[in-house]
C-alpha positions as CSV (number, residue, x, y, z in Angstrom):
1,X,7.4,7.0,-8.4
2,X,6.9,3.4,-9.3
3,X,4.2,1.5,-7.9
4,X,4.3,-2.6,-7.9
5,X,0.4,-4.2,-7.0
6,X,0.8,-8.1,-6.0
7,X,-2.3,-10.0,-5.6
8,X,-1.9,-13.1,-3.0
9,X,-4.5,-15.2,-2.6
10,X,-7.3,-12.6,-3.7
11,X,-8.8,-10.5,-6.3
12,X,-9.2,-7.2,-5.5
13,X,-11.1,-4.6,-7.0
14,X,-9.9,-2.4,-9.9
15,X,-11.3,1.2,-8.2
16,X,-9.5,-0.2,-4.8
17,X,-6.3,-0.6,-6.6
18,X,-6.6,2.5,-8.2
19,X,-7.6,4.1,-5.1
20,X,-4.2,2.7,-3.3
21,X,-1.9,3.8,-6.0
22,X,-3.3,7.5,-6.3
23,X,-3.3,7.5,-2.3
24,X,0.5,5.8,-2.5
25,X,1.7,9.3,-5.0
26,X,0.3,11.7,-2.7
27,X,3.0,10.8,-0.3
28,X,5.5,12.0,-2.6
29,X,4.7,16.0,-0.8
30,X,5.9,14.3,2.4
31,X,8.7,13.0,0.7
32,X,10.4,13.7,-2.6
33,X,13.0,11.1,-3.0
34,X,10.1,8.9,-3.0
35,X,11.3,6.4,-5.7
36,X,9.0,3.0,-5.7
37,X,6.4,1.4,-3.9
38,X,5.7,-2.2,-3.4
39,X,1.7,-2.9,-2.8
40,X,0.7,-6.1,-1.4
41,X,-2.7,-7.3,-1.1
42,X,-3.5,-10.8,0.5
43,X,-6.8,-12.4,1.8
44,X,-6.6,-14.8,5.0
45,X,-9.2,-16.7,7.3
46,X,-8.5,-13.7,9.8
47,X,-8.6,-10.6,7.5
48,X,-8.1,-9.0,4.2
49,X,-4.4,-7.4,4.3
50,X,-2.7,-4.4,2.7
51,X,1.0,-3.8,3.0
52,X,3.9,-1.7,1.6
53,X,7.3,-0.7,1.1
54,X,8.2,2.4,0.4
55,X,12.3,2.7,-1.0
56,X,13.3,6.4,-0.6
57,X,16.7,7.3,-2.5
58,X,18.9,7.6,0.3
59,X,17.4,6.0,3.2
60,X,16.0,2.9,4.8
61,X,12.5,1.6,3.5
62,X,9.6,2.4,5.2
63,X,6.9,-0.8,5.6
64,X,3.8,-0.3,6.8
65,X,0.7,-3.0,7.1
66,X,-2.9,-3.1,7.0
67,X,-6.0,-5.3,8.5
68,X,-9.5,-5.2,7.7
69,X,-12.5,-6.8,7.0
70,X,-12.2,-5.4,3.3
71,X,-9.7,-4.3,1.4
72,X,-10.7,-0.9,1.2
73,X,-10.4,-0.5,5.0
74,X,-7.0,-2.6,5.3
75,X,-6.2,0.2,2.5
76,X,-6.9,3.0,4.4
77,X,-5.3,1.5,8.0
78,X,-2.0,1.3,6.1
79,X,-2.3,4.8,4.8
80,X,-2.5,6.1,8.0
81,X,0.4,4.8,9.5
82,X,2.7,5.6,6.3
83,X,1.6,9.2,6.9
């Protein structure tokens, strides 16, 4: 699988990146035809944001957001719901 990581706004963290993107392949056991992934991170007033889209061969994308006060938590709030 292909994974994409767009900074907006922000620097994040190598190990966070990292982190998101080893997370991100694990998702390939729940589904194989997995093909890319498109990892956004942006930094508001209000919050520090993680999103994706996931393309599956075959079916609609899957999008799935995340707030927190630091990146590693908006991370991890994402996760969850993509699982």
């Amino acid at each position: 699988m292909r994974v994409q990581t767009t900074q907006r706004h922000c620097t994040v963290p190598e190990r966070v990146v990292k982190r998101a993107e080893e997370r991100l392949h694990r998702l390939e056991r729940f589904e194989p035809r997995l093909s890319s992934a498109d990892l956004v991170f942006t930094e508001e007033r209000k919050g520090r944001f993680a999103e994706a889209v996931l393309s599956i061969d075959g079916a609609d994308r899957v999008f799935a957001k995340g707030e927190g006060p630091e990146f590693r938590a908006a991370v991890d709030v994402m996760l969850d719901r993509l699982s």
